[in-house]
TITOR-185167 format. One record per residue (C-alpha): x, y, z. Coordinates in steps of 0.001 Angstrom, whole numbers, plus 500000, padded with zeros to 6 digits. Each point is the difference from the previous one (the first is absolute). Example, Ala and Ser with C-alpha at 12.3 -4.5 7.8 and 13.67 -1.06 7.14 Angstrom:
! TITOR-185167
512300495500507800 501370503440499340 
This chain:
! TITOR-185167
582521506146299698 496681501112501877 497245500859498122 496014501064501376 498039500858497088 496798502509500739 497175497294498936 497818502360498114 502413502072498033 501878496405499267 496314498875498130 499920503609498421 503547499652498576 499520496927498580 496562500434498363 501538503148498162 503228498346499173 497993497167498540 498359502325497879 503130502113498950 501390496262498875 497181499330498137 499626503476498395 503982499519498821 499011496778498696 496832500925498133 502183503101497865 502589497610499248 497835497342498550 498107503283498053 503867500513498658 500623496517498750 496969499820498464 500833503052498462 503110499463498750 498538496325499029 497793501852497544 502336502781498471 501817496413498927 497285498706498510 499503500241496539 496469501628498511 498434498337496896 500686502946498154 497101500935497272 500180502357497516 497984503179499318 499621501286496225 498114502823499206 499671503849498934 500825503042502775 496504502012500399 501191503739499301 499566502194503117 500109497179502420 503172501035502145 500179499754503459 502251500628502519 500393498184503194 502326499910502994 501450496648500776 502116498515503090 502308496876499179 503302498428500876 500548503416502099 499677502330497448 496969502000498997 499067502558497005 497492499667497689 498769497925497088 498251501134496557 497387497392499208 497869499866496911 496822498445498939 500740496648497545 497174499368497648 499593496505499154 496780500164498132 497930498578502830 501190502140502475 502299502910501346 502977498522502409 502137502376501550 503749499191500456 502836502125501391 502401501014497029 502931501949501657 501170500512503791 501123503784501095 502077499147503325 499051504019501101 498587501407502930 497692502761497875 497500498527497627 501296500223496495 498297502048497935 497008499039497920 500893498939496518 499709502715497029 499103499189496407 503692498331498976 500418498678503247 497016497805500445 500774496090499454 497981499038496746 499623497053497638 500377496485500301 500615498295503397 501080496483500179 501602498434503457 500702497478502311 498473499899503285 497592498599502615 496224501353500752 499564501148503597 497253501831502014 499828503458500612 502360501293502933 498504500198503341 499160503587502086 500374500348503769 499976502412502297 503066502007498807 499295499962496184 499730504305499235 497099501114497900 499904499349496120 500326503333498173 497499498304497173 499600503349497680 504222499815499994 499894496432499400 502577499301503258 499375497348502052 501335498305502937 498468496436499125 500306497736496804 496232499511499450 497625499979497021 496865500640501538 501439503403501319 501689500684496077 496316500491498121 499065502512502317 502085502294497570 500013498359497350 496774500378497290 496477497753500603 500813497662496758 503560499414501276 499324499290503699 497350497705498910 502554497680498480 502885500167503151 501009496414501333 499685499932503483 503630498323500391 503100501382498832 502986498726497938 503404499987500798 503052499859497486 502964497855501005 502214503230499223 499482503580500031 501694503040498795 501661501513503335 500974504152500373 502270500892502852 499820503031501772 502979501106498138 498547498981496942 501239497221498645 498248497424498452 500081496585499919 497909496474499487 498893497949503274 498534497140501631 496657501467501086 499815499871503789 496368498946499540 500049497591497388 499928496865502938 497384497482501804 500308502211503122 496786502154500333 501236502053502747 502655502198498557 500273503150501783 501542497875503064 503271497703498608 501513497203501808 502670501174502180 497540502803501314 498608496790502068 503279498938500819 500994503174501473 496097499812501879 501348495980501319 503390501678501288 498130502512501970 497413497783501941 502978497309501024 501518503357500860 497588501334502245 499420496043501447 503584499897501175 499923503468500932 497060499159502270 502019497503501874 503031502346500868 497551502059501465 498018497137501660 503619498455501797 501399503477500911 496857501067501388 500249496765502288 503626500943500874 499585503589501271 497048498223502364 502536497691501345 497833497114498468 502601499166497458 503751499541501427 502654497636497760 501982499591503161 499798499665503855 500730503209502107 502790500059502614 498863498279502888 496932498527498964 
């Protein structure tokens, strides 16, 4: 076996495959983390209180693969208005507002954790505020349709219920673990998301090297056994 590596392109290939490596390595420590704190087990706390009439909201959520959207309410506690997600519509159109029978009402007692409001980026749509949809879980946006005495009151953290009624797109409905209710604050991107981001950068680092050895064998730098005669 012969080999004459090109000097420059050798320093190149190694400098990107070094960062490829470490790019792999950095998502799959992101996913073991992850799944380290889906494991975990919140100190749960429990939220007691009163649903404030003509609170509902209804916002699109991404977990565990599937999206939809949620109905939350406004919890009054007598200090101040916490807003929890009651029920889970896994449905690509928004569900329809609530009418008079339809709205949740009366008491509202539940297990769950406190967490902060879900972060926007680039790709979050536009609320539709006087329709009450919206594409991010956050009580700050809420009171702009809700009344002056009410949005005065909203805590700026949000509450989420170990369980949560679920509606299938056919219908049916069932009780759930909420796909919120953990210690993980970034929930629109779950574990094996970063495992699947890990598998592509080792990808692309191996790939790199096929094309760095057979690019060295169609120059005739790069020969695995000695020609007739030589």
């Amino acid at each position: 076996m012969s080999f004459r590596p090109y000097p420059v392109m050798t320093v190149l290939t190694l400098i990107s495959l070094g960062i490829l490596i470490w790019l792999g390595n950095w998502q799959y420590g992101r996913f073991l983390q992850k799944m380290a704190l889906d494991k975990q087990e919140p100190e749960w706390v429990v939220l007691d209180g009163t649903i404030v009439p003509d609170t509902e909201m209804r916002v699109y959520f991404y977990a565990n693969g599937q999206s939809g959207w949620m109905r939350v309410v406004g919890i009054d506690t007598g200090e101040q208005v916490v807003f929890a997600p009651v029920e889970l519509v896994t449905q690509v159109d928004p569900v329809l507002a609530c009418d008079g029978k339809g709205c949740a009402a009366g008491r509202f007692s539940a297990r769950g954790i406190f967490k902060p409001p879900f972060r926007r980026n680039a790709f979050t749509a536009a609320d539709d505020v006087p329709s009450r949809l919206f594409y991010a879980l956050d009580p700050a946006e809420f009171a702009k349709a809700l009344p002056a005495d009410v949005a005065a009151r909203i805590a700026p953290d949000v509450f989420e219920p170990e369980t949560l009624t679920i509606v299938s797109e056919t219908g049916t409905v069932s009780v759930g673990e909420n796909p919120y209710a953990r210690l993980r604050l970034d929930d629109e991107l779950p574990p094996q998301r970063h495992f699947g981001y890990a598998i592509t950068w080792w990808g692309l680092a191996f790939a790199l090297i096929g094309v760095y050895l057979a690019f060295h064998h169609q120059k005739g730098r790069l020969r695995f056994r000695k020609e007739r005669g030589s």
